[in-house]
N, C-alpha and C positions, 0 to 999 in steps of 0.2 A: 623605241628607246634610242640611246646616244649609239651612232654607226646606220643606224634607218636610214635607205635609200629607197625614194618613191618618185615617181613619175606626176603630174601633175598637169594634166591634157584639160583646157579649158574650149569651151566652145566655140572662138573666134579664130580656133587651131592655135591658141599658141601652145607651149610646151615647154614646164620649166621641169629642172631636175633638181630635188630637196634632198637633202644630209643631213639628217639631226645631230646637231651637235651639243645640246644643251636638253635636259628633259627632265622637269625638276617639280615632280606629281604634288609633293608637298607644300609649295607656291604655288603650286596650279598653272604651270608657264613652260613653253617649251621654245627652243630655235631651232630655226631651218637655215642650214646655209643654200642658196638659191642661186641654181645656173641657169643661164640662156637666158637672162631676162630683156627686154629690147632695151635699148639705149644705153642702162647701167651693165649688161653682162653676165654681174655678180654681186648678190649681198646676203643680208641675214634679214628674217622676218623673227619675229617672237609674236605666242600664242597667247595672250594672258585671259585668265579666267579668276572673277575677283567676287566672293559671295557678298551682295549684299539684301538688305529686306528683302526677301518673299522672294528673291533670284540669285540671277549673274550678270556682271556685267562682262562682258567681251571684247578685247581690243586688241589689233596689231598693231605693232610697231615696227618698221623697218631701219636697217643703217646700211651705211653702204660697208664693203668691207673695208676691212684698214689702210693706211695710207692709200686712198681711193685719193685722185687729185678732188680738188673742190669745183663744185660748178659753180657756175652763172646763174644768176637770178632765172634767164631763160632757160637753162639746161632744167634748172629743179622744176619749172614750170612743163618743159616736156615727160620729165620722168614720173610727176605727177598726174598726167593726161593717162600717159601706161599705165600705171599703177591703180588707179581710185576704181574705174571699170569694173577690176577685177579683187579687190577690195572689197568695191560694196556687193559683189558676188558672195566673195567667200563668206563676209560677214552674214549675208542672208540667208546663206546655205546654213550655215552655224545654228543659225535662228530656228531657221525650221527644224532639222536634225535635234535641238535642245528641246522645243514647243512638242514633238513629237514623241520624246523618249519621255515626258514629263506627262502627258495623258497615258503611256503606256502602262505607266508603275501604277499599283491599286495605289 
């Protein structure tokens, strides 16, 4: 829920620390505000979860936080390098944790 503080230890050692700030069951969508990240520092991630035929589909979306200066074509290019790794992580973790809790149910 909104005030949630989790630790978030990925296998390459990195270590981001998340805030829920947004947690909104009825859209099926939540935000994390997001410390320590490399290069950006600090931003918000959103969880969204959207039913369609016979599933869900699942996607993040990041922003940087507010009045964040703008990058460079090249900076968003680095922060992208950060970020997709560990993205297409979460996103397959998701996958399986959802394929798995969905053979669970009779």
């Amino acid at each position: 829920g909104v005030g949630a503080v989790h630790t978030c230890l990925h296998g390459d050692g990195a270590k981001y620390v998340h805030l829920t700030v947004v947690d909104d069951h009825d859209n099926r969508r939540w935000t994390d505000r997001i410390f320590g990240v490399p290069i950006i520092g600090e931003m918000y991630q959103t969880w969204v979860f959207e039913e369609i035929d016979g599933g869900t589909r699942f996607g993040l979306l990041y922003r940087f936080r507010p009045g964040a200066a703008d990058y460079t074509d090249d900076e968003r290019a680095a922060v992208v390098q950060v970020l997709q790794p560990h993205t297409e992580a979460d996103a397959a973790g998701m996958k399986r944790l959802a394929e798995a809790t969905a053979r669970s149910k009779p």
